[in-house]
Each structure stands twice: as C-alpha cells, then as structure tokens.
C-alpha positions as CSV (number, residue, x, y, z in Angstrom):
1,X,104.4,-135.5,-93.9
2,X,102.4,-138.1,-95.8
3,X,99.1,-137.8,-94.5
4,X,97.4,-141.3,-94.9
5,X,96.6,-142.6,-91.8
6,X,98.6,-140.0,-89.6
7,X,97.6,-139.5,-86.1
8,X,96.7,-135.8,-85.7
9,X,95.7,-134.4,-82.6
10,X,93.3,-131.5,-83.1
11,X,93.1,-128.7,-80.0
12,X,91.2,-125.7,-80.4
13,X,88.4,-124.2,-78.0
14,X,85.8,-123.4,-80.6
15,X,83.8,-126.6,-81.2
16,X,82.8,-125.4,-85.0
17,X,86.3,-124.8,-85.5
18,X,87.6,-128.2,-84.1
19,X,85.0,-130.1,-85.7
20,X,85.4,-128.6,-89.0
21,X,89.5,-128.9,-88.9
22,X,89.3,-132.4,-88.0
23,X,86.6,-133.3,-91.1
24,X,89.5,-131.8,-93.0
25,X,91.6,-134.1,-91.6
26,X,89.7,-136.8,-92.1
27,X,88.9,-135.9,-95.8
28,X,92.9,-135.7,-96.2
29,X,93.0,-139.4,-94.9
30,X,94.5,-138.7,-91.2
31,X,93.2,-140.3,-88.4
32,X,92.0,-137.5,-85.5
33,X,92.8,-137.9,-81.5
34,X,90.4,-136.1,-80.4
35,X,89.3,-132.5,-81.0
36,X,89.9,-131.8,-77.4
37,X,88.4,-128.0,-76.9
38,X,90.5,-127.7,-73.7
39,X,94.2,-127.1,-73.1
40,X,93.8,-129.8,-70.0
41,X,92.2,-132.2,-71.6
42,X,94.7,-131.9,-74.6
43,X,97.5,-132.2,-72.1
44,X,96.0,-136.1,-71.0
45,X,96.0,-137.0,-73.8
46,X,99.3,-135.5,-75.5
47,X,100.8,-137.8,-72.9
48,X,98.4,-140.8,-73.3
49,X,97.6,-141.0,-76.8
50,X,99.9,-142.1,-80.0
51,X,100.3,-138.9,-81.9
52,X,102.1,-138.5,-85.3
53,X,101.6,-134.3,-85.6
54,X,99.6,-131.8,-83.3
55,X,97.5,-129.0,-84.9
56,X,97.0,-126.4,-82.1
57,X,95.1,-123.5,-81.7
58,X,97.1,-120.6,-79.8
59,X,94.2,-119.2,-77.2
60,X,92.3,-121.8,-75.6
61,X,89.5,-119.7,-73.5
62,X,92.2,-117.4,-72.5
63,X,95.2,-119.4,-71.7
64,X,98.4,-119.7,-74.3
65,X,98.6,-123.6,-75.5
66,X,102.5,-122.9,-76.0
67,X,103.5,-125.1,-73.2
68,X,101.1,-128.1,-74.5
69,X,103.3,-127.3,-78.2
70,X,106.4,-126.9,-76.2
71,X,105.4,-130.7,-74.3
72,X,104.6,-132.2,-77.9
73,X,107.6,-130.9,-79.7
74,X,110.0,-131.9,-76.3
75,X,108.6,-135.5,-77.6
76,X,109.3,-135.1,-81.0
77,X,105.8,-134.5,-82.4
78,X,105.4,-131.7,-85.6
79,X,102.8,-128.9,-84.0
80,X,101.3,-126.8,-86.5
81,X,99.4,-123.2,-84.6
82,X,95.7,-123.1,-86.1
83,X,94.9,-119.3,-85.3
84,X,93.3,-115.8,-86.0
85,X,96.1,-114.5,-84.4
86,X,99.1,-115.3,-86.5
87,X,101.7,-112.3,-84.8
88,X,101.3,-114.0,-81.2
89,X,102.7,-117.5,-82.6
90,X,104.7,-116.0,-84.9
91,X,106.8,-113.9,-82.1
92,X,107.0,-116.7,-80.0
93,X,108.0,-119.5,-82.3
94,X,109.2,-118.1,-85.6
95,X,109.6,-121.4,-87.6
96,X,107.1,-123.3,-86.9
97,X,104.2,-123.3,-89.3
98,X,100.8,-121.9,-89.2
99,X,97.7,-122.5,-90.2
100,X,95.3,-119.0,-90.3
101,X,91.8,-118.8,-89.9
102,X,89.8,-118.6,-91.7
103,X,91.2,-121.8,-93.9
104,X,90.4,-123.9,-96.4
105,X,91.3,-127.7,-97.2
106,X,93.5,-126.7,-100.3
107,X,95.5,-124.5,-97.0
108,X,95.5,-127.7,-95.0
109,X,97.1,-129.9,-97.4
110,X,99.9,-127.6,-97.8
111,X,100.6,-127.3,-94.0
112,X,100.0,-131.1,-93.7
113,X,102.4,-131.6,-96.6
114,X,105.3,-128.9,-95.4
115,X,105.3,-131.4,-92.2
C-alpha cells in the first residue's frame, strides 16, 4: 500500500500507544481517522468515516476488536492487529498481518508497505 495520503484508522485503548502509532503514521505521510481508544467509538466511525486501511489493536479494555476487523475487512478495508499479544490474533486470523508492540517506524513501514 502506498502510504502518501492513505486514510488509516488507528484503534487502540492505550492513549500513549494510539498517539504514538498515529505520529508514525503521520511521519509516514498517511492521513489518521482518529485514534479512537474505544471499540464503540471505532465502530461509528468505521461506518462513517472514509477509510483506506485499519490498524487495530486486539484487547480494547477487555473486549476482542475482531468483529470491528471482521466489519472493516466485510467492506473491503486492509486491517493490520497492533498488539502485545500476537498468538491471540494469530489463532484467530492467521494471514492477516501484525504489528507487535513494542514497535518502531522502520516496523511500521514494512506492515504499511506489505498492505
């Protein structure tokens, strides 16, 4: 996926961890929708908002975001799991790409560009 002015919604409960991932993003020349630190508020605005790719993270204060991934990728939008728990996304959706914490922008780039 080229990155350059890609909308990239950014989802993950951990405001440090949002905010950081979507500087990332920013510095990579994508365009953010959001960070949303919610799965509910991510869900408005996975249905509202334009949205090129999705980067998700898998627990959001205790609940599972696969059905926001499984809503994004029904619409034919790339979702990339942002998570310290790599096995959980892993057994659950086996091909689609992840992005481990801790990361760096050089790890990014590479998920952005696998896309």
């Amino acid at each position: 996926m080229e990155s350059e002015g890609r909308r990239v919604l950014v989802v993950d409960d951990d405001a440090l961890v949002a905010d950081a991932l979507a500087s990332m993003l920013r510095d990579a020349g994508c365009l953010v929708v959001g960070p949303f630190l919610s799965l509910a508020a991510a869900w408005a605005a996975a249905r509202a908002e334009a949205i090129d790719a999705a980067m998700i993270d898998v627990n959001l204060d205790g609940e599972l975001s696969f059905p926001l991934a499984d809503l994004l990728t029904d619409l034919g939008i790339p979702v990339v799991f942002v998570t310290g728990d790599g096995a959980l996304a892993r057994g659950a959706y086996p091909r689609r790409p992840i992005l481990a914490k801790p990361f760096t922008p050089d790890d990014l780039r590479a998920v952005l560009a696998a896309l």
